[in-house]
C-alpha positions as CSV (number, residue, x, y, z in Angstrom):
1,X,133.3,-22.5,38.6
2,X,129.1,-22.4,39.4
3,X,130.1,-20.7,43.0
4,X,132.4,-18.5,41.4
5,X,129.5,-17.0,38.8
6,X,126.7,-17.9,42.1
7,X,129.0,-15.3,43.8
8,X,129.6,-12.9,40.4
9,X,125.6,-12.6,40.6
10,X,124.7,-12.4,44.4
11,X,126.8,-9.7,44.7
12,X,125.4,-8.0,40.9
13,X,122.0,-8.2,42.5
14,X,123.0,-7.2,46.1
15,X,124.6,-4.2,44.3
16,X,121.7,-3.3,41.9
17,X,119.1,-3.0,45.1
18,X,120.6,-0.4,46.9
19,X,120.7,1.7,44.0
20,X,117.1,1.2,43.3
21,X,115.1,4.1,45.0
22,X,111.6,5.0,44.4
23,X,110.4,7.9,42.2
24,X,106.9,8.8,43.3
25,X,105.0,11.0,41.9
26,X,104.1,14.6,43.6
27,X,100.9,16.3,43.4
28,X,101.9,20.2,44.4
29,X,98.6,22.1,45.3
30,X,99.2,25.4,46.1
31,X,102.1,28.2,45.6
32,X,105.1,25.9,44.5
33,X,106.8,29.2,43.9
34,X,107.6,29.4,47.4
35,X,110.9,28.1,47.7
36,X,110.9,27.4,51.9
37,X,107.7,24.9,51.4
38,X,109.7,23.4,48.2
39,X,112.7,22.8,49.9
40,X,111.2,21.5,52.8
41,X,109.3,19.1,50.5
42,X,112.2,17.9,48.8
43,X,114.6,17.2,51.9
44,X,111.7,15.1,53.6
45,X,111.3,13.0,50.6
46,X,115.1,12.6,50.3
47,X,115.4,11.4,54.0
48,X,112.4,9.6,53.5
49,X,114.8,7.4,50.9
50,X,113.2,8.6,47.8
51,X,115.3,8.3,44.9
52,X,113.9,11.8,43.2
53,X,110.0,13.1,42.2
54,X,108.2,13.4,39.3
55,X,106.0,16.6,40.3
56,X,103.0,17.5,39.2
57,X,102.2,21.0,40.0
58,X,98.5,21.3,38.6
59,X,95.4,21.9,40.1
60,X,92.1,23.5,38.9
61,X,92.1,26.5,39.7
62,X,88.9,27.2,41.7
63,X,89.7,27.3,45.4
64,X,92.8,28.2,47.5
65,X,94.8,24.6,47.1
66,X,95.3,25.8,43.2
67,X,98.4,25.7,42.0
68,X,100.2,29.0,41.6
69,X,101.8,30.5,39.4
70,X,98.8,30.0,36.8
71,X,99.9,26.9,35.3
72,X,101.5,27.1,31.7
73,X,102.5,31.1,32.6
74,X,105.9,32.5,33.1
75,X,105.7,32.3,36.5
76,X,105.2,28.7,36.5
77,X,107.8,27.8,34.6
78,X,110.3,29.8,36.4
79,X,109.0,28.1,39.5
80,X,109.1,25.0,38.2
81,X,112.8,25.3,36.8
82,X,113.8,26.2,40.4
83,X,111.9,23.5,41.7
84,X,114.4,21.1,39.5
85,X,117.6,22.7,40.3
86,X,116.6,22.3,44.2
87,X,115.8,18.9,44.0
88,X,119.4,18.2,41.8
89,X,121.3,20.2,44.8
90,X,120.3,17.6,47.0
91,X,121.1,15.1,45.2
C-alpha cells in the first residue's frame, strides 16, 4: 500500500507544478492607454510562461515615462479595465 500512496502523491505534486506559473508584478510607465503596446506586453509575458500580471500603472508624473491617462481619472480607469479584459482574452 506505501507505493500505491508514494505514486497517489508523485503524481499530486508532478500535477501541482505545472500549474504553478509566475505572477510578476508590472510597472507600466507611459501611455497604457495604447492598446498595440498593451497587447504586445501581455502576449510576451504569456509566451514568456507567465501565469498573468499584477500591473502597476503609476508613475510621477514629471517627465515623459509618466503614466497616462492621469492616474485615478476616467481615462485611467477605462484604460486600465481594457488592460484586464486583454490580459483575460489571452488566457
Amino acid at each position: 500500500m506505501q507505493p500505491q500512496l508514494s505514486c497517489f502523491f508523485k503524481h499530486i505534486l508532478i500535477s501541482s507544478i505545472m500549474l504553478v506559473r509566475p505572477v510578476p508584478f508590472v510597472r507600466i510607465d507611459g501611455d497604457f492607454s495604447d492598446e498595440e503596446n498593451m497587447t504586445a506586453l501581455l502576449q510576451s509575458l504569456k509566451k514568456a510562461g507567465y501565469g498573468g500580471i499584477a500591473p502597476i500603472p503609476i508613475a510621477d508624473g514629471k517627465d515623459e515615462s509618466s503614466t497616462a491617462p492621469a492616474f485615478a481619472s476616467d481615462g485611467y480607469f477605462g484604460a486600465y479595465e481594457l488592460l484586464l479584459k486583454k490580459a483575460q482574452k489571452l488566457d
